[in-house]
N, C-alpha and C positions, 0 to 999 in steps of 0.2 A: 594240171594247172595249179598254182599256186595264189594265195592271195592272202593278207590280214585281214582278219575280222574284226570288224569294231561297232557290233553291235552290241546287245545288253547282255550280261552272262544271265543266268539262269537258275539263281539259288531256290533252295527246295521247298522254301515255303512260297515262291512265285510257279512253282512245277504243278505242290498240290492247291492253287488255287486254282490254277488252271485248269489241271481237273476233273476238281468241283463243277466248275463253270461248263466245261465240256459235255460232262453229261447231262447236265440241266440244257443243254443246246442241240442234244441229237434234235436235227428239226422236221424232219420227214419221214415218213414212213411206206412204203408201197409193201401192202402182203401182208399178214398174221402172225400171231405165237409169240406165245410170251415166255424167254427161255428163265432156264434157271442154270445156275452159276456153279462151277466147279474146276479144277486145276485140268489145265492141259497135260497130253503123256510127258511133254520133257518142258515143263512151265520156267520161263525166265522170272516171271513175277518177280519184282523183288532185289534182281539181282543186278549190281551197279559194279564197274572196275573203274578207277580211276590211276590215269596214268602220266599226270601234268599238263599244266599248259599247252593246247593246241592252237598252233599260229597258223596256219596253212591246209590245203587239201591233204598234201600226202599225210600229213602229223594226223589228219580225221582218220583217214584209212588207213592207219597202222594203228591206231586205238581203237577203233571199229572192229580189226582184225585179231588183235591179240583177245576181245570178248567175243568172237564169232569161235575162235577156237575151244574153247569150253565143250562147244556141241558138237565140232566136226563140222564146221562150216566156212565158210568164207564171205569175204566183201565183194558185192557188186555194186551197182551204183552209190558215188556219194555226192552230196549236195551238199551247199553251204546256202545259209540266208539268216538275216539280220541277227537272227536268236538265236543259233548255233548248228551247228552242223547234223546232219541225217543221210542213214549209209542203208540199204538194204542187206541184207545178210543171205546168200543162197548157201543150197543144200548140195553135194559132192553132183549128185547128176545133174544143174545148174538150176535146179528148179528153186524158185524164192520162198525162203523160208519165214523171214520175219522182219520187222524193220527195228531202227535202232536210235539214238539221239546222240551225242558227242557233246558237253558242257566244255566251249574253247576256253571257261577261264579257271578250271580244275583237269579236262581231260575226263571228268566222268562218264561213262559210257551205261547206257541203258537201256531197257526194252520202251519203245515210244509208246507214249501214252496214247488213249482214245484207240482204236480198230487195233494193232497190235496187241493191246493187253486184255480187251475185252471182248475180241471177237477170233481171234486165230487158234484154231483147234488143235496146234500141236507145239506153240511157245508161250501161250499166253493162258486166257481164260476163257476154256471153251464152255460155250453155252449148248445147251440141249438143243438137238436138232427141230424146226419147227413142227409141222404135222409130219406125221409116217409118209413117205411116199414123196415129198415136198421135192418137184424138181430143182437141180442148182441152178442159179441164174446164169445163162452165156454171157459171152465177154462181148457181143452185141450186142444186148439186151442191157448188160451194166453202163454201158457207154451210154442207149438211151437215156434209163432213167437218171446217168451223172447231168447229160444236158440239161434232161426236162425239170433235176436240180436246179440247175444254172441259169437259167433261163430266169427263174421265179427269186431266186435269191442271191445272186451275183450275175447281174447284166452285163453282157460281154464278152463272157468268159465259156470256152467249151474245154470237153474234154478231148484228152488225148487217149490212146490206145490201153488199154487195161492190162494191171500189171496182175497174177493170180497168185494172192498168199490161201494159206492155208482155211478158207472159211470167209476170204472175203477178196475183194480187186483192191485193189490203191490205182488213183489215173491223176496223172498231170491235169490243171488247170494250165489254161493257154487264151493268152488275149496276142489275138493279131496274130496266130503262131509261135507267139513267144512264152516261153512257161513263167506263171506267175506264180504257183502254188502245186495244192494237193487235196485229191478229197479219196474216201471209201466208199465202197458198196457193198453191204453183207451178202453173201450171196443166194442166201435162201427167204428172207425177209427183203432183200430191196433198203434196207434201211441207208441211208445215206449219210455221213461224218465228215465235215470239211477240215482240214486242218489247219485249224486259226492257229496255232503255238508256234511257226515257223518264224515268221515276220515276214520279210520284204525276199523273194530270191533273189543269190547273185550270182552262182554260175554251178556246174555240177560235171561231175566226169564219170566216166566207167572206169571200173575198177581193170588194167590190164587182165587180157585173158580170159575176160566175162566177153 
């Protein structure tokens, strides 16, 4: 599917304020441990390709794709919404690797901020695991604590099916069945991350072949 974007492009002093603001906002917590901070085995941190002007879906996922290739991976899912486009990136045996951002009015391509860069144990910033022994949360058990999020601080809105990155879930937000958004679940803390950066959704496709 194709479509123009015309919502707000996304310069980088509106990236890093955002943030700013995001981690001042993780707002919930279920579980312990207070991690400490260090570079994933293959860390994107940092690392941006820009490839012009993205007008359309296919234009996200071919900028999406030409920065998935660096690692040996490829594009699955992409999305578009108000603030620019967002693609998922998986791993050769289709397992999801990391997620990404698309800037429609440079083509900048980047590792997404918030649960991607600070929580994904093998492209971002993995954090020390919580106690020894600390079971991982199931992808029914993430689903609960996304609702009993939801419930309390966006009314209406439930989640959908848990997608497993490396170290934490990403799940569609859904009003009425229809996806509205996106939030995280760290998977051994419980900690919960809504992704305010996206803006408004407006439609999203599988990447053929995924």
């Amino acid at each position: 599917m194709t479509g123009r974007l015309r919502g707000r492009r996304l310069p980088l002093v509106v990236l890093v304020a955002a943030v700013a603001a995001l981690i001042a906002s993780v707002v919930w917590v279920s579980g312990a441990g207070s991690p400490s901070w260090g570079p994933g085995p293959r860390a994107m941190t940092g690392t941006v390709s820009r490839t012009g002007a993205v007008h359309d879906m296919a234009g996200a996922d071919r900028a999406a794709g030409r920065f998935a290739q660096r690692w040996g991976l490829h594009v699955g899912e992409v999305m578009q919404f108000s603030n620019g486009y967002y693609a998922e990136l998986l791993a050769r045996d289709g397992s999801r690797a990391t997620e990404v951002l698309i800037d429609p009015g440079t083509g900048a391509v980047q590792l997404e901020f918030g649960p991607a860069m600070m929580w994904n144990t093998a492209y971002g910033m993995m954090p020390a695991r919580s106690r020894p022994g600390t079971a991982a949360i199931g992808s029914a058990q993430a689903v609960r604590i996304a609702d009993r999020w939801l419930s309390g601080h966006r009314p209406g809105l439930h989640a959908a099916e848990p997608e497993r990155f490396p170290g934490y879930y990403t799940l569609h937000t859904l009003r009425d069945g229809h996806v509205v958004g996106m939030l995280s679940v760290e998977e051994t803390t419980g900690t919960v991350w809504y992704h305010t950066w996206h803006g408004r959704f407006l439609r999203m496709q599988e990447h053929p072949g995924t």
